[in-house]
Phi, psi and omega in degrees: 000322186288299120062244178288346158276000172277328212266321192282322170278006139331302192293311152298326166314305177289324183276292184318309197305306221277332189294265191004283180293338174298320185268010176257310193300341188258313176311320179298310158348298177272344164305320198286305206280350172257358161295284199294344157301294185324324185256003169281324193271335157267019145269331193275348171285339177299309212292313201301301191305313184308322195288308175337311181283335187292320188319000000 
């Protein structure tokens, strides 16, 4: 009986986990792409301001 009741919260267990990483995975994604915006945007704005001054 203990058993099967190990077995059956195993199962449960197994389900929560993968709906998690199925629903972590599109955040991590969006976390990743707004670090590298962040670090595309702080390299190209000083050169767009530097261009701003020779002007």
């Amino acid at each position: 009986m203990l058993g099967r009741a190990a077995q059956a919260q195993a199962r449960e267990f197994e389900g929560w986990v993968s709906v998690l990483t199925t629903l972590l995975e599109p955040v991590l994604i969006l976390i990743m792409g707004g670090v590298v915006l962040f670090i595309v945007l702080a390299i190209l704005l000083p050169i767009f301001d530097m261009n701003q001054l020779i002007r």
